[in-house]
N, C-alpha and C positions, 0 to 999 in steps of 0.2 A: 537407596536412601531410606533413614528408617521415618514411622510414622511422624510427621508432621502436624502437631496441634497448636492452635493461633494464629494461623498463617494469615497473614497481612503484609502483600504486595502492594506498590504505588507504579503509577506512571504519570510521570512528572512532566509533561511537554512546556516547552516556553510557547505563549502567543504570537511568534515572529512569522507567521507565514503559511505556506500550507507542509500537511504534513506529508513527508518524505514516507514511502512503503517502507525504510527501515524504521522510522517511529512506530508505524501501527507495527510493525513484528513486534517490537520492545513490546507495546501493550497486549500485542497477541500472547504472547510467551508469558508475562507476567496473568493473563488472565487466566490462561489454560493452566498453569502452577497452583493459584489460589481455588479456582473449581476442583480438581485432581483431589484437592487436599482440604477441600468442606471451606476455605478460608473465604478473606475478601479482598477486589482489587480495587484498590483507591485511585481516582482521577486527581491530581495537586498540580494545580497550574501554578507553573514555575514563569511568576512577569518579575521580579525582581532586577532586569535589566530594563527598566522604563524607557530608555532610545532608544530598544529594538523593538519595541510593542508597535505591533500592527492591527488595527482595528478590524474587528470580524476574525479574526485567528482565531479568538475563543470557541466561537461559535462553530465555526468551519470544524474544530478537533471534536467537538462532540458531536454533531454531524456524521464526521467521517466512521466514528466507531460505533454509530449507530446503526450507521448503513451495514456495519461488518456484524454486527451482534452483536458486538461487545459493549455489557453494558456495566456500568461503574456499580458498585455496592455503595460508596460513600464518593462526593464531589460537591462543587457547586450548586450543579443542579440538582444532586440527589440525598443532597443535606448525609448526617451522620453527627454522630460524639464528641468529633474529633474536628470539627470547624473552627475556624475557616478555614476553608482549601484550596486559596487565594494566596499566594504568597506575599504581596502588597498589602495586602490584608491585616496580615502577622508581624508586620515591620516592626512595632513596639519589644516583640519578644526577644529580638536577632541582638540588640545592643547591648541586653544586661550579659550575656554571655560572652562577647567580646571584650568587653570591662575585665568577667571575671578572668581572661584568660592574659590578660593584660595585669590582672594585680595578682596573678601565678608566677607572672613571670615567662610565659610564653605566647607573646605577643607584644604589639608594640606600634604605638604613635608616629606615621611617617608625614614630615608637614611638607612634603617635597612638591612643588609644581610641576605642570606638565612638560611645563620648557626647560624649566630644571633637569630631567627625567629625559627628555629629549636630546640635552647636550650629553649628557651620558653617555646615549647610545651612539653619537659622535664621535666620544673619545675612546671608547672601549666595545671593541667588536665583540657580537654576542653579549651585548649587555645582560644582566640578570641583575635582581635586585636579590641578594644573596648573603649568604655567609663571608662571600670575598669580595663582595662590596660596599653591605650596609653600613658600615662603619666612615664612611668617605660621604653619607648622606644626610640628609636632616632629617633626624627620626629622635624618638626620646631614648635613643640608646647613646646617642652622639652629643646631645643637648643638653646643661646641664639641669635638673630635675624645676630650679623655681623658672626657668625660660617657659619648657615644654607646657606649667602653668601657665605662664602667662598669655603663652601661646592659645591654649585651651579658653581660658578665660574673655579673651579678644574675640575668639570665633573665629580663627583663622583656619581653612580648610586643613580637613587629614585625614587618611585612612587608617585603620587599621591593618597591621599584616601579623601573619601568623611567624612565631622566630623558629625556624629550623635550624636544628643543631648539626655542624656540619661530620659528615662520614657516620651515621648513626644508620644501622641496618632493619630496614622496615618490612614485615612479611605479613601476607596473610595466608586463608586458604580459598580459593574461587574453588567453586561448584563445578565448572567447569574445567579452570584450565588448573587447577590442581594447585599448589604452591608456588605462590609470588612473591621475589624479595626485590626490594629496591633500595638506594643507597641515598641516605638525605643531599650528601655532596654534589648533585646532578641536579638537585630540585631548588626551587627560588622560591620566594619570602610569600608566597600567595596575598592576597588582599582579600580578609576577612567582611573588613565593613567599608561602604563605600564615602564618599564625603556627603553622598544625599543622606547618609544615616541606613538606606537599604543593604543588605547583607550582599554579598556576591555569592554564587549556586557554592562555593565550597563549606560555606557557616551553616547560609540555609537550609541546605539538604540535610546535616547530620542533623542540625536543630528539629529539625519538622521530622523526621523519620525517626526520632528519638520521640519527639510528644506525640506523633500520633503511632507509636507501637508497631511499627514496620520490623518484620520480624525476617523477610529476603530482598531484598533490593537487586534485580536484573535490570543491567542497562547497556549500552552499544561499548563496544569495545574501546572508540576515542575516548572514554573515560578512564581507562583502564592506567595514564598516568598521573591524572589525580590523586588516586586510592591511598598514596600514603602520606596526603597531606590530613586526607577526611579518615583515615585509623588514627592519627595522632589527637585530632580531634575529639573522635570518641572518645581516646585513651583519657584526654586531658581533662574534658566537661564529664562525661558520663560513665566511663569504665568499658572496657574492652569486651565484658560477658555480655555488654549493653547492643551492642554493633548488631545489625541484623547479618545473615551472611547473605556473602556476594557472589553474582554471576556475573561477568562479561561477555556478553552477547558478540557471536564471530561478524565481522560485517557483512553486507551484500556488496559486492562486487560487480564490476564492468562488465559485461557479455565475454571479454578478452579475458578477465582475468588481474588484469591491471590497474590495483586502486579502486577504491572508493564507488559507488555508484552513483553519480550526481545529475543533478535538473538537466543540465546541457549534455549530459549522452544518454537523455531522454530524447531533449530537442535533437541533436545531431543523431540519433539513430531510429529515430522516427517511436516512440515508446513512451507508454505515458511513465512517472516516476511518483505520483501522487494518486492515489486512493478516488479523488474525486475532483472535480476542475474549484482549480484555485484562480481566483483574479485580485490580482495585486493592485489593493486601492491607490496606492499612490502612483504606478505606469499604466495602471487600467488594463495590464499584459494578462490572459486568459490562460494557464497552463491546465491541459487537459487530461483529465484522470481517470483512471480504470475503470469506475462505475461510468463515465461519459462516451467510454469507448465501447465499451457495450459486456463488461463483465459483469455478472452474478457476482451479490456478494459470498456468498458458499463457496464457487470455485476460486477467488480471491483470498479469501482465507484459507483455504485449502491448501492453496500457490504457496502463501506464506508463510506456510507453519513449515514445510517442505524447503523452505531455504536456512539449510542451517541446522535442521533435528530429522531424524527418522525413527520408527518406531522398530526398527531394527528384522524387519520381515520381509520387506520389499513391497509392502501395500504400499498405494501412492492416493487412492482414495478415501477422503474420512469429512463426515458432518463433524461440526465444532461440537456433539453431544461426543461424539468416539475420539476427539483429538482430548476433548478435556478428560475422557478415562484413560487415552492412551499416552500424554505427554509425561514427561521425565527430562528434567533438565539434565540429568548426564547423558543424555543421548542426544544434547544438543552438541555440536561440532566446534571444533579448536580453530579450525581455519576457516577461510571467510566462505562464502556462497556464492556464487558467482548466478546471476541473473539472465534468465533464457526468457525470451517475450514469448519466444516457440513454443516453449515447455508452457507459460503461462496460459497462453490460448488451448492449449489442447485441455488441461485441467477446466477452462472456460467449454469446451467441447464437448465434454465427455458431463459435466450437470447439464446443460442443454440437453441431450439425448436423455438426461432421467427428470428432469423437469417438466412437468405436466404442460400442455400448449397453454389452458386456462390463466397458470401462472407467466409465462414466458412471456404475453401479451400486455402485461404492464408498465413492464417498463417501455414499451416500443408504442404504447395504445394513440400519441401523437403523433406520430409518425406514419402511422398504418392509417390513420384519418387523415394525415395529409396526401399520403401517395395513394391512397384509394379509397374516395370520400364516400361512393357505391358500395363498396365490398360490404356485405353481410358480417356480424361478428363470428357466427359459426360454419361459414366458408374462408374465414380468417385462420379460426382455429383447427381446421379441416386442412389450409396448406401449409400452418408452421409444424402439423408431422409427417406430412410429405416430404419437409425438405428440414428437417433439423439434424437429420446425419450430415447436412454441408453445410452448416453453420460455427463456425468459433467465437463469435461476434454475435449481439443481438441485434446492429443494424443490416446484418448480411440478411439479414427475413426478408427484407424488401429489397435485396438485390435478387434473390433466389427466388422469388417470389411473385417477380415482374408480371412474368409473361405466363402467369395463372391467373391477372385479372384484367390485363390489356393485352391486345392484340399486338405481336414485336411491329417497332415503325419500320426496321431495318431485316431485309430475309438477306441472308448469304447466297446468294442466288448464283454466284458463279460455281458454287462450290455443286448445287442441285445438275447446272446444264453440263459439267464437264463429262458427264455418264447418264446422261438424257437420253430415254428414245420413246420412240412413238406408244411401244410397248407400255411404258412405264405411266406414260399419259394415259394410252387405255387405264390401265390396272385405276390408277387415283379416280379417273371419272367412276368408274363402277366402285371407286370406295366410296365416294360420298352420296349415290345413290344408295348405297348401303344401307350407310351411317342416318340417311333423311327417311327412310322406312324402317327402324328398329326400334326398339324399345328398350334392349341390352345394352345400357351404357357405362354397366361397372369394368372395370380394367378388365377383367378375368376375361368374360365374355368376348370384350373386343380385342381383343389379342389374340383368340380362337378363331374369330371371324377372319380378322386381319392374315394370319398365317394362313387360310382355306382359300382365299379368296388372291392369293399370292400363286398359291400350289396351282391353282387353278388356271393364273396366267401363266405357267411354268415361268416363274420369277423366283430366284433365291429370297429371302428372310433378307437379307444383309442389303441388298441390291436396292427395296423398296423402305425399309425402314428410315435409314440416315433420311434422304428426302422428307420424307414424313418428321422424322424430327424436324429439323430447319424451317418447315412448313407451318408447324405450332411454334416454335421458340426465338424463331430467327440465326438460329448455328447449332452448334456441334456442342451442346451443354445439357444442362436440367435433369431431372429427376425421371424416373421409367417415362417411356411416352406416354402406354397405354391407358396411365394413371394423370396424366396433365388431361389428355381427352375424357375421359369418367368424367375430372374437374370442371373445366371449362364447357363441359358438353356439350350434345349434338351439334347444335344452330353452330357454333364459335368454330367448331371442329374444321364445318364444314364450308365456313366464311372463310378459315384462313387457309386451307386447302386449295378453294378456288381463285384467292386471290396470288397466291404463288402460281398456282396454274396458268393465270393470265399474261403473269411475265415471263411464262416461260414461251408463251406462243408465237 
């Protein structure tokens, strides 16, 4: 693509709910665009459907993109030139240009009820309100011109809809998927303005992306049959050089492959599908989000940017500083993305392991004061890199973590007696007389000790060690031994030593 000057991206969310991980890609993808390219990305809350508006949705989208880094140049809350960025806001603007497109001659006065509209789709299967219907309706195409007055005059409700001409061959060019034509004969009469006087997202969006100088527009691919309702649009109000150009974002996809990614094969596949927990004020329903499950927003973003684009090398790791030098929308993909929670958590895995313990302790810092109100903070931070190679999850700290500051309540103690002998008893007693006379308690050391003091029983390494695990940890898991014993040291070592010992006598 060649250089790119002006660049001005939007991401347009409606306030209905929480936002879906393919929204934040849309705004990921549009921010990394506008960075790449010195430009800026606009936040425009799109509420122009007021029955769907749900309280705190506002709030919750800029939340969520804050937690990601993503931060607006121009919004709401970040003021700019080009205000309001409210679409409810703007209401006054949306009507004189549905007038003008009405006294063009392309559009048009529909005073049809909803039960009117209803019987329709009764008598005629696949109803559409169209070039092969409009004519059969009440609209001021049908009515003669002093009615439609008078109609106007009374205040009797009407939309505006947009007139499609029928078999008229409409094309652009996507960024992406290369040349698009579509055929007016398949498209229906859109509705421009609504009877509240608010526009609907087809008026709006070109109107607002025209005044406030939006110069690329990426958005999810379900939009992709709109497009040549909102070219005509352009064409008709502002000229075609005016259109910013378009991308159509591939979708994320089922784990299968199969449609769409949605909230319920989140719920039914156990997986969050949201950025952050959303709770829906009106069921009071809690759904749980990536940041609550225990991702980094870095590896989040990272997950993201990777459903859908690659930088064509086979890197799979990059900070949001290297994706905004590295991204390129022709290297985003034509087909959809199919969503791996596995691949997710490993990308969550792999910044754990380069994330500093100091920071890792943040988000967990409740948690880690509720399950270990004792624990020191820098024997805290002394066993998240003991154990952050077995971590995917920030709450897996304290599963991994347990039994470096409690004693296990549970030893697998059948697993110790099934190759019990007398032998082995000796060798343990003379380990904890050992361990209660030394002063060596870094791993190194005692693992030198532990192996001499084996050779000495003529006891294998293998023989005496498993035991010795189960005796610290309660089973067949955890991190080096020799390094939970350094941890927990001497006294602990050798409390839980003697207390397996006792069961085993």
């Amino acid at each position: 693509m060649p250089e790119q000057k002006n660049v001005r991206v939007r991401f347009a969310p409606s306030p209905t709910g929480g936002l879906h991980l393919g929204g934040v890609r849309t705004a990921l993808f549009n921010y990394l665009f506008a960075k790449k390219h010195g430009g800026k990305f606009i936040l425009r809350i799109e509420d122009t459907d007021q029955t769907r508006f749900v309280p705190g949705a506002e709030e919750y989208i800029f939340k969520t993109l804050a937690w990601c880094g993503i931060q607006p140049d121009e919004s709401v809350q970040h003021g700019g030139d080009f205000a309001p960025y409210r679409q409810s806001e703007r209401k006054a603007s949306y009507a004189q240009y549905a007038e003008k497109l009405i006294a063009m001659g392309k559009a048009y006065y529909a005073f049809d009820t909803a039960e009117e509209l209803e019987e329709k789709r009764k008598q005629i299967p696949n109803f559409q309100y169209s070039s092969a219907t409009r004519l059969q309706l009440k609209n001021s195409l049908t009515l003669p011109a002093d009615e439609v007055q008078k109609l106007l005059a009374n205040g009797t409700p009407y939309v505006i809809r947009i007139l499609l001409e029928p078999n008229e061959d409409i094309q652009f060019t996507d960024l992406i998927r290369g040349e698009v034509h579509f055929n007016t004969s398949t498209l229906d009469d859109k509705v421009l303005l609504k009877a509240d006087g608010m526009p609907t997202y087809h008026l709006a969006v070109v109107v607002d992306d025209f005044a406030m100088q939006i110069s690329h527009a990426f958005r999810g691919e379900e939009w992709l049959p709109s497009a040549p309702v909102h070219i005509l649009l352009w064409k008709y109000l502002f000229g075609l050089e005016a259109m910013p150009q378009w991308a159509h974002l591939p979708l994320i996809l089922k784990p299968d492959g199969n449609g769409k990614l949605s909230k319920r094969d989140g719920e039914r596949l156990g997986f969050p599908v949201f950025a952050m927990d959303w709770t829906d004020p009106k069921t009071n329903e809690t759904i749980t989000g990536f940041k609550e499950r225990g991702f980094l927003p870095q590896a989040f973003v990272n997950m993201l940017a990777l459903l859908g684009w690659n930088d064509g090398t086979g890197t799979e790791i990059f900070s949001l500083p290297e994706l905004c030098e590295k991204f390129s929308i022709e290297r985003v993909t034509k087909s959809g993305a199919k969503f791996d929670y596995e691949k997710a958590k490993w990308f969550n895995a792999a910044y754990i392991q380069k994330t500093p313990a100091e920071i890792l302790t943040i988000p967990i810092a409740d948690a880690v004061a509720a399950a270990y109100p004792n624990a020191t903070y820098s024997d805290f931070l002394k066993a998240i890199n003991l154990v952050k190679d077995r971590c995917a999850l920030l709450p897996e700290f304290i599963e991994q973590t347990a039994y470096l500051f409690a004693a296990p309540k549970k030893i697998e103690i059948a697993t110790i007696q099934e190759k019990w002998t007398t032998e082995k008893n000796t060798f343990f007693e003379q380990w904890t007389d050992f361990l209660a006379s030394t002063n060596a308690i870094d791993a190194a050391n005692l693992e030198t000790a532990f192996k001499t003091l084996a050779a000495e029983n003529n006891l294998k390494i293998g023989e005496v060690m498993l035991p010795f695990r189960i005796m610290l940890v309660g089973g067949k898991f955890g991190i080096a031994v020799f390094d939970i014993a350094s941890f927990i040291g001497v006294e602990e070592t050798i409390a839980r030593i003697r207390f397996t010992l006792q069961q085993l006598a």
